[in-house]
FIKEDO-699450 format. One record per residue (C-alpha): residue number from 1; x, y, z; residue in three letters. Coordinates in nm, 2 decimals, always signed. Layout:
# residues N
PT num      x      y      z residuo
PT NUM      X      Y      Z     ala
...
# end
This chain:
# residues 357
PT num      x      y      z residuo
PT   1  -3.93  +0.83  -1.21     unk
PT   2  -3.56  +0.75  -1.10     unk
PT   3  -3.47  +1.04  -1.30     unk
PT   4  -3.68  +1.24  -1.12     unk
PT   5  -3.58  +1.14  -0.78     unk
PT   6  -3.29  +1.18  -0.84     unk
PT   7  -3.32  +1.54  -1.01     unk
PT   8  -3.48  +1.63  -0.68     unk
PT   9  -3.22  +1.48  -0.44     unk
PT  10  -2.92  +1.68  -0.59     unk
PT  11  -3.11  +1.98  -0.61     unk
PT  12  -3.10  +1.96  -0.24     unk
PT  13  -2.69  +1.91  -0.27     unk
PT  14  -2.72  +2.25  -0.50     unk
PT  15  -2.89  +2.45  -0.24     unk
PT  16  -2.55  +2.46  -0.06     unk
PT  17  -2.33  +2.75  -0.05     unk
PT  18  -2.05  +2.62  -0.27     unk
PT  19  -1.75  +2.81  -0.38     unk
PT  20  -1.86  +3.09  -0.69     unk
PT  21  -1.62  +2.94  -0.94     unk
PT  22  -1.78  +2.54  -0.89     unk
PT  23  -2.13  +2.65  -0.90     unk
PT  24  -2.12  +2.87  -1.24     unk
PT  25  -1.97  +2.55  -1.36     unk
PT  26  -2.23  +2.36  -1.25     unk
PT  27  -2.51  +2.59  -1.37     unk
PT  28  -2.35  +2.62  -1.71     unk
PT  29  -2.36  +2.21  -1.75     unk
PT  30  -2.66  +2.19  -1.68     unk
PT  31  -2.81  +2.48  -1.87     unk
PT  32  -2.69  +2.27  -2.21     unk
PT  33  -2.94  +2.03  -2.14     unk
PT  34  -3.32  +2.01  -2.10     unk
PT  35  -3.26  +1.81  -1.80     unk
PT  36  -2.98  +1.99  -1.65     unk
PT  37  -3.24  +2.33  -1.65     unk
PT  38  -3.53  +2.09  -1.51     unk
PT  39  -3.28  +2.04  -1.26     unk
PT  40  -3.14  +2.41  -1.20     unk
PT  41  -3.57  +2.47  -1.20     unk
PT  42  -3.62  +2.25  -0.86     unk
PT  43  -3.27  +2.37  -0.71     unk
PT  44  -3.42  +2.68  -0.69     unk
PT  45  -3.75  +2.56  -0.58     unk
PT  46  -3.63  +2.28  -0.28     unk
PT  47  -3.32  +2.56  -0.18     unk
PT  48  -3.60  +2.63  +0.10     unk
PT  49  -3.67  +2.30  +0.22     unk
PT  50  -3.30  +2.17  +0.31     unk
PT  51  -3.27  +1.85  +0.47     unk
PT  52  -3.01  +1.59  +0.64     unk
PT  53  -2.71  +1.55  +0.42     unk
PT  54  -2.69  +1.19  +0.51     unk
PT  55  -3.04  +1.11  +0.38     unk
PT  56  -2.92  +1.27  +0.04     unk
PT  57  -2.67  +1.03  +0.01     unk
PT  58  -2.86  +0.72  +0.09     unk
PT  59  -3.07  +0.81  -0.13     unk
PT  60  -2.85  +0.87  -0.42     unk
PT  61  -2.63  +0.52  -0.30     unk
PT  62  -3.01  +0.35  -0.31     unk
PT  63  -3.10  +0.48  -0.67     unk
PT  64  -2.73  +0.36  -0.85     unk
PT  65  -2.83  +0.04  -0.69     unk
PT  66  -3.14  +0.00  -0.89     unk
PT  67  -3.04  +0.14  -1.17     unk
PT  68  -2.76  -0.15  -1.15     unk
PT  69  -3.02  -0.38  -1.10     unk
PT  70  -3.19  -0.26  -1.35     unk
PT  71  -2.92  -0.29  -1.58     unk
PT  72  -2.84  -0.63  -1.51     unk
PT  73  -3.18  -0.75  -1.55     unk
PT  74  -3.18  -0.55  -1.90     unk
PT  75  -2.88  -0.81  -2.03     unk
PT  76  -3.07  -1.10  -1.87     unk
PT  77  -3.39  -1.05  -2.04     unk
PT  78  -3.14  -0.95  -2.39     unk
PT  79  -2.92  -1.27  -2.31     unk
PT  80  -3.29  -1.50  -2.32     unk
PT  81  -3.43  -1.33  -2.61     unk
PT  82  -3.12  -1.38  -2.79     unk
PT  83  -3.09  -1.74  -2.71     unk
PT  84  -3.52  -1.76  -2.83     unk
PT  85  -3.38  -1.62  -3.14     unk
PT  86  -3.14  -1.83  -3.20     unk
PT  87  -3.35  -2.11  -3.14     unk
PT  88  -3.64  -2.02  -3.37     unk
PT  89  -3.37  -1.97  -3.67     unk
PT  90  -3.21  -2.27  -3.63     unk
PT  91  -3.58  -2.45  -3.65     unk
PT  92  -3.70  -2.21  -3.93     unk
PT  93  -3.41  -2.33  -4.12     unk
PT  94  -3.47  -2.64  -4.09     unk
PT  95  -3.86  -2.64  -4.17     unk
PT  96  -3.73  -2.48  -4.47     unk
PT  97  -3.47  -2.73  -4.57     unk
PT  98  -3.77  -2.99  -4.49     unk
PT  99  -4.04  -2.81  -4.74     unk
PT 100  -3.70  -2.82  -5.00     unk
PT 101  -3.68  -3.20  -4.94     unk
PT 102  -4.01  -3.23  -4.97     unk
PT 103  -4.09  -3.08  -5.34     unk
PT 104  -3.82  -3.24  -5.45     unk
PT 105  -3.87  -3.60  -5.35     unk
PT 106  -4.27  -3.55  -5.44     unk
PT 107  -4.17  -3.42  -5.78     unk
PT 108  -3.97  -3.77  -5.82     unk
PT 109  -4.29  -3.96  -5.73     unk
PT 110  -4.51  -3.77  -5.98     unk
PT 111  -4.22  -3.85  -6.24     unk
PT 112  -4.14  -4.20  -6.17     unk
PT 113  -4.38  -4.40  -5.88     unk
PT 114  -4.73  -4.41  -6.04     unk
PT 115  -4.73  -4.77  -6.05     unk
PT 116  -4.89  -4.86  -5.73     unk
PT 117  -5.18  -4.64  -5.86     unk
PT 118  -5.40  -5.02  -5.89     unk
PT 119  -5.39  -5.05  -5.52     unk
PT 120  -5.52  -4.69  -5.43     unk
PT 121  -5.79  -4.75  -5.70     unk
PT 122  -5.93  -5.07  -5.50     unk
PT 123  -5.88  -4.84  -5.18     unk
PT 124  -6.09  -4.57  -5.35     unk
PT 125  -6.39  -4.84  -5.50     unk
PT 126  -6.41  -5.06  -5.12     unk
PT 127  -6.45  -4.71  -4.95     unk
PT 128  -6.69  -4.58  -5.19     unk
PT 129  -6.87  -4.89  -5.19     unk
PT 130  -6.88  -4.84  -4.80     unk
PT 131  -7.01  -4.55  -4.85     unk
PT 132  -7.32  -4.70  -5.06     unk
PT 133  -7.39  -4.95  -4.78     unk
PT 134  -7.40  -4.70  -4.50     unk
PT 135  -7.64  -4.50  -4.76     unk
PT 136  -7.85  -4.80  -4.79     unk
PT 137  -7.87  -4.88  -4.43     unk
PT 138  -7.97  -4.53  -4.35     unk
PT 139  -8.25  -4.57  -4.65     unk
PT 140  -8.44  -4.87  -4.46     unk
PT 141  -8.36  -4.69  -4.11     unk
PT 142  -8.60  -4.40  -4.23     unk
PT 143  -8.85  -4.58  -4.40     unk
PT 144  -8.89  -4.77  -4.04     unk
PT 145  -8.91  -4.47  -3.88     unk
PT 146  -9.15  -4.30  -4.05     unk
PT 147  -9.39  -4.59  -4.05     unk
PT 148  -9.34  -4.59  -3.64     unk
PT 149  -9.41  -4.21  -3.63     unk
PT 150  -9.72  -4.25  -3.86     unk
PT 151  -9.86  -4.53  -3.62     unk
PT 152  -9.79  -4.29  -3.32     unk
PT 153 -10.00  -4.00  -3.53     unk
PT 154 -10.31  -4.26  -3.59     unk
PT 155 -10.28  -4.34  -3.24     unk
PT 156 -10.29  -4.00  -3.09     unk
PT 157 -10.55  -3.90  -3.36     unk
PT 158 -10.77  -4.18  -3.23     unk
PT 159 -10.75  -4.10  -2.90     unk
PT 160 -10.81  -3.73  -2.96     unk
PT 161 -11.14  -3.86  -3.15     unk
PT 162 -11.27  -4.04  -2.89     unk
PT 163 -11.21  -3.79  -2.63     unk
PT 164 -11.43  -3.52  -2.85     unk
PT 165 -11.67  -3.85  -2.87     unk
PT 166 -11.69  -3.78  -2.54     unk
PT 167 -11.73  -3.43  -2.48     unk
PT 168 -12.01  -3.46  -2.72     unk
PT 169 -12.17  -3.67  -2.49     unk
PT 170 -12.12  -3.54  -2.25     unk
PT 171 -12.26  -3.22  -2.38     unk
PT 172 -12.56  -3.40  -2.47     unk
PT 173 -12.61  -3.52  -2.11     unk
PT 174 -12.58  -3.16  -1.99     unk
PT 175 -12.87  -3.05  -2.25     unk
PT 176 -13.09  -3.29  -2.10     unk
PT 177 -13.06  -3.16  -1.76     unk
PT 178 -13.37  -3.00  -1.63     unk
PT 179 -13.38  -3.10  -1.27     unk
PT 180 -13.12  -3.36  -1.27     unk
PT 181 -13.09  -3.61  -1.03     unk
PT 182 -12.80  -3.73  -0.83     unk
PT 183 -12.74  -4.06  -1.06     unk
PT 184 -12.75  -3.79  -1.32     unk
PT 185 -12.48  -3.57  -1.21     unk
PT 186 -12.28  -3.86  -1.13     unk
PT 187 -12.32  -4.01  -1.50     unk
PT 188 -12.19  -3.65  -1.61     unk
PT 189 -11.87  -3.63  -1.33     unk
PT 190 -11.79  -4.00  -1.48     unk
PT 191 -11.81  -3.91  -1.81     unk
PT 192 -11.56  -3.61  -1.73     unk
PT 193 -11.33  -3.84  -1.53     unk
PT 194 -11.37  -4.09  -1.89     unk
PT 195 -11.26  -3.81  -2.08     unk
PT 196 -10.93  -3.74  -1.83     unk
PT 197 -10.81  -4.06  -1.88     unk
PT 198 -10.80  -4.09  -2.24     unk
PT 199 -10.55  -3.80  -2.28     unk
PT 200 -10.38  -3.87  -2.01     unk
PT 201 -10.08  -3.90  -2.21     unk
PT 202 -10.18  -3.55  -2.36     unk
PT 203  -9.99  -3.34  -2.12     unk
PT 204 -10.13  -3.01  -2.34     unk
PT 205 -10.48  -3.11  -2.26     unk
PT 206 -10.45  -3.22  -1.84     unk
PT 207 -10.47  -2.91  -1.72     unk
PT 208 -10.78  -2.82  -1.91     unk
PT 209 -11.03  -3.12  -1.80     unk
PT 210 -10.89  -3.08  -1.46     unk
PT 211 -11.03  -2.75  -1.47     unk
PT 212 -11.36  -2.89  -1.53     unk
PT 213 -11.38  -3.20  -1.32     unk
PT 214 -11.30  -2.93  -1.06     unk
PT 215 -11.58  -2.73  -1.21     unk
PT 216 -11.83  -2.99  -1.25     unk
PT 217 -11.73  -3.11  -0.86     unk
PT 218 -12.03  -3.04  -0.60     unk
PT 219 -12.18  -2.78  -0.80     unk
PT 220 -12.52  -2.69  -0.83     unk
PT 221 -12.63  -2.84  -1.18     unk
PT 222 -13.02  -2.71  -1.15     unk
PT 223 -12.86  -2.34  -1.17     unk
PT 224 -12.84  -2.30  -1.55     unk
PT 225 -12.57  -2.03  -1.48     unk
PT 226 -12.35  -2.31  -1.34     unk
PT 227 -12.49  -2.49  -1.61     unk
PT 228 -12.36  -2.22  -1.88     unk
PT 229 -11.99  -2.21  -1.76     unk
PT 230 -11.98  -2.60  -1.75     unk
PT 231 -12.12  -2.61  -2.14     unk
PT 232 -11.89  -2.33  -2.26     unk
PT 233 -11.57  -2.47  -2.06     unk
PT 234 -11.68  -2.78  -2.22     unk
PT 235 -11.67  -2.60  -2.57     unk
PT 236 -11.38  -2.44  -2.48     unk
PT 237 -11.19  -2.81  -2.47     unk
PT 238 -11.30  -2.96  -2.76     unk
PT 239 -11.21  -2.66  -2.96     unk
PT 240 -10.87  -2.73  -2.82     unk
PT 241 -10.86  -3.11  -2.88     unk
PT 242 -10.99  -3.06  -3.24     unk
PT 243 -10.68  -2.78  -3.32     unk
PT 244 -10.45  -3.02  -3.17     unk
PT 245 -10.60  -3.30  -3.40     unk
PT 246 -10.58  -3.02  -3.70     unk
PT 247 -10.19  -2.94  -3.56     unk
PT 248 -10.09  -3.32  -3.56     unk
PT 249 -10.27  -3.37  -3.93     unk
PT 250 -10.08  -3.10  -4.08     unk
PT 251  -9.74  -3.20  -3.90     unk
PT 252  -9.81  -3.54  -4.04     unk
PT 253  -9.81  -3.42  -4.36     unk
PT 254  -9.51  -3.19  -4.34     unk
PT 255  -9.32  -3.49  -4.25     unk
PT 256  -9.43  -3.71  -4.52     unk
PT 257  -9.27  -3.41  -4.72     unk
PT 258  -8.98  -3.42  -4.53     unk
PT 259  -8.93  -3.82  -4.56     unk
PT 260  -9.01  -3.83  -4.91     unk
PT 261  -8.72  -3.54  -5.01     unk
PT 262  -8.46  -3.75  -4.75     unk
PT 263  -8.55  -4.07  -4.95     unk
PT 264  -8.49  -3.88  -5.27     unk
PT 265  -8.16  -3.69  -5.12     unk
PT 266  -8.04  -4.06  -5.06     unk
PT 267  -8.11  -4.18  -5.35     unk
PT 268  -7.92  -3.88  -5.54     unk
PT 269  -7.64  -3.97  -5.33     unk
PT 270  -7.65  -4.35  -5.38     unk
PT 271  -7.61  -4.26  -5.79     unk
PT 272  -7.31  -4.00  -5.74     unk
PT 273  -7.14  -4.31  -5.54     unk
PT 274  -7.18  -4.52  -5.83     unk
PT 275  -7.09  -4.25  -6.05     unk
PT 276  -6.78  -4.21  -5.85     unk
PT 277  -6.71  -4.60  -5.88     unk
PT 278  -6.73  -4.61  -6.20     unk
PT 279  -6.51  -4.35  -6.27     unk
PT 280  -6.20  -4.46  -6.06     unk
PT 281  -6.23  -4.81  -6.25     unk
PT 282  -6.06  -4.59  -6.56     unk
PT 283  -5.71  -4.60  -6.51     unk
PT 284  -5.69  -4.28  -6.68     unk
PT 285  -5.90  -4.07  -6.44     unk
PT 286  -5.71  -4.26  -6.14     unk
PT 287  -5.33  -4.19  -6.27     unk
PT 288  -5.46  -3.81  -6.32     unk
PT 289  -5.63  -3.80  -6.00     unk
PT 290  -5.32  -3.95  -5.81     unk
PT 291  -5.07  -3.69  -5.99     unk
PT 292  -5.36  -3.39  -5.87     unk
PT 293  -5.33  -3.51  -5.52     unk
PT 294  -4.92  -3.48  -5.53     unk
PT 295  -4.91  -3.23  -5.71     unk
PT 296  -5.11  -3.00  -5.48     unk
PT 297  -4.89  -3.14  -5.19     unk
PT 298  -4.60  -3.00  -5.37     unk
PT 299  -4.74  -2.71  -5.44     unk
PT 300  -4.84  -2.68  -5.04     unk
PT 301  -4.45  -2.78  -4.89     unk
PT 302  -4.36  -2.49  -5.17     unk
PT 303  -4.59  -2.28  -5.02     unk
PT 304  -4.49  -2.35  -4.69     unk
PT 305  -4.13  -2.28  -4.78     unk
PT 306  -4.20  -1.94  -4.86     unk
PT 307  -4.41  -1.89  -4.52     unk
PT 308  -4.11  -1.99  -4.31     unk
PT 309  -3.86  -1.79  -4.52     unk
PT 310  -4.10  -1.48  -4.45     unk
PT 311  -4.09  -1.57  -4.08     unk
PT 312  -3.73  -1.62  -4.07     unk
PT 313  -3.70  -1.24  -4.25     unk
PT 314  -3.97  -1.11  -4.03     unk
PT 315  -3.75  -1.24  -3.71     unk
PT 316  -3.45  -1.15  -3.81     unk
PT 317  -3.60  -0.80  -3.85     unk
PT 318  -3.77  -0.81  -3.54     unk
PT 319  -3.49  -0.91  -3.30     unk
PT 320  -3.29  -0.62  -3.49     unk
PT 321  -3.51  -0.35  -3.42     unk
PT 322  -3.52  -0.53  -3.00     unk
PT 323  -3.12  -0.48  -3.01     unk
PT 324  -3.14  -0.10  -3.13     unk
PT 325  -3.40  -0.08  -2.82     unk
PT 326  -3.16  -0.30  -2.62     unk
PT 327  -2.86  -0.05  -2.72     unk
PT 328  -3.04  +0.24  -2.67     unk
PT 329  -3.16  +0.17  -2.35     unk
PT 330  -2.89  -0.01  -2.22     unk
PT 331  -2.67  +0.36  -2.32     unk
PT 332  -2.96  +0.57  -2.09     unk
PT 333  -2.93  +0.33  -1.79     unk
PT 334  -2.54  +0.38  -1.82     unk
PT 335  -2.57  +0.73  -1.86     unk
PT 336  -2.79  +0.74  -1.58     unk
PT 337  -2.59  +0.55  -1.37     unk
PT 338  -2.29  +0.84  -1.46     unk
PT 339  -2.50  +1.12  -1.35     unk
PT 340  -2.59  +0.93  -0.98     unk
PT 341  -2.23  +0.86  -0.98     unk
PT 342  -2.10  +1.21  -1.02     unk
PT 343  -2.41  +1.35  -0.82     unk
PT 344  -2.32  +1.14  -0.50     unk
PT 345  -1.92  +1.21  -0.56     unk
PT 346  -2.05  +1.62  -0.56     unk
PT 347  -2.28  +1.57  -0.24     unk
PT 348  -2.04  +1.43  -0.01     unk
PT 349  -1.78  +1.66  -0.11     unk
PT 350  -1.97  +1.97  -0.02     unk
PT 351  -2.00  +2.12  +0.31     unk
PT 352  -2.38  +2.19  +0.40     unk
PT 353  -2.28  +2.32  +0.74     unk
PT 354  -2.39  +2.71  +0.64     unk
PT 355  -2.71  +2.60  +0.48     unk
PT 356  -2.95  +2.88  +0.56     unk
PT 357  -3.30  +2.84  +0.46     unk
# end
């Protein structure tokens, strides 16, 4: 965008009648270049739009400022990078030096330091035989449980039972009702109110024997329509209580499934910690599994060396290809910088005095 400006500004300089011999000069320069005949393209075009001389110059003086600034911001931001790079190397050097010290002084263990493999044995058996304890513990926990849940299902299935009881009586009370009396009514609106409190605690059945204590309220029970809605709503809920009793019986059973496998998975468990005990009481199997677990650690710090010698190749590659984009623009800011200096040198040298437009 500088560029640009600053195309535009000398073109205004250009527009000038200069002396014959300068301005072929000129032209030819600029004609070598791509952006010396962009430039020759809007001296042509702005020759009609003139302008204070004065302005030209600030203008150019303003743009070799930022460009300045511009290029000393382009070695700060070099300057940091190079001192992140340097940084980074010095620590990926010595990670790698680290994973070196590493293989070798675990290779020394594997080759001369298995004695202590007693102790770690005893650590392995006390942790295993944690293990079994917790697995115990979590045994009797579920067998407790499930004997709670299975005297909360009998409870619930009781009290579903008695509140069909109910319904069936009072069903019975409504198919006695010819011409019922007011003691009548009242032994069927009781019987209702019976039924609401022994599911209560069945929040999936409240709303339902609401809606027929609201039903059965001040209604006309000689009117066998009123009659009909009552019976069928009364339907209706036992229907409901009986698929809840049929729901709870089958989840019952699911979970006596459920427990049964658990008890089983546990007990499969318990057996492999045994198993496991057993095992690390041969010294064989111990020695072998101790030399497993270092050599796999050696095998990882060896591993890790050769990640941070890829990173330290990768970085070194990287902050190359940034200085070749450093260089290279650091070389177009310069050469920028030329152009605005020669530019302003030409505009205040010329006399704009004739301009005709």
């Amino acid at each position: 965008m500088k560029s640009i400006i600053l195309i535009a500004l000398i073109a205004v300089a250009f527009t000038a009648r200069v002396q014959e011999r300068n301005m072929a000069k000129v032209q030819a320069d600029l004609a070598k270049s791509n952006y010396g005949k962009a430039l020759l393209h809007l001296v042509e075009l702005h020759a009609m739009a003139g302008g204070p001389v004065q302005e030209l110059v600030d203008a150019i003086e303003e743009l070799i400022n930022d460009l300045e600034e511009e290029l000393d911001e382009l070695e700060m931001n070099f300057r940091i990078r190079t001192n992140e790079h340097n940084s980074l190397v010095v620590s990926l050097e010595q990670d790698i030096q680290d994973a070196v010290i590493d293989v070798n002084n675990t290779q020394d263990t594997l080759d001369n330091l298995l004695y202590p493999r007693r102790a770690q044995i005893q650590e392995k058996i006390d942790s295993v035989l944690g293990y079994q304890e917790d697995n115990r513990k979590n045994y009797d926990e579920a067998i407790l449980v499930r004997e709670q849940e299975h005297e909360a299902f009998e409870a619930q299935v009781a009290e579903l039972n008695d509140a069909t009881a109910s319904v069936d009586d009072a069903l019975a009370l409504l198919a006695s009702l010819t011409n019922p009396s007011l003691l009548q009514i009242r032994r069927f609106q009781n019987t209702l109110k019976n039924i609401e409190n022994k599911i209560r605690s069945r929040s999936r059945m409240a709303p339902m024997i609401k809606a027929l204590i609201s039903l059965a309220s001040n209604q006309n029970f000689s009117n066998q329509d009123v009659l009909k809605n009552i019976v069928d709503a009364l339907n209706e809920f036992r229907n409901a209580v009986v698929d809840q009793i049929n729901d709870l019986t089958a989840q019952e059973a699911q979970d006596v499934i459920d427990h049964e496998a658990y008890l089983e998975q546990l007990d499969d468990e318990h057996r492999e910690f045994q198993r496991q005990i057993d095992r690390a009481t041969v010294d064989l199997t111990a020695t072998n599994e101790k030399i497993d677990q270092l050599c796999e650690f050696r095998d990882q710090r060896a591993a890790d060396q050769k990640q941070y010698t890829a990173e330290l190749e990768l970085e070194n590659n990287t902050y190359a290809e940034e200085t070749d984009i450093y260089t290279n623009t650091k070389n177009e800011f310069t050469r920028e910088l030329g152009v605005s200096e020669q530019a302003l040198a030409l505009v205040k040298s010329v006399d704009f005095s004739n301009i005709q437009v």
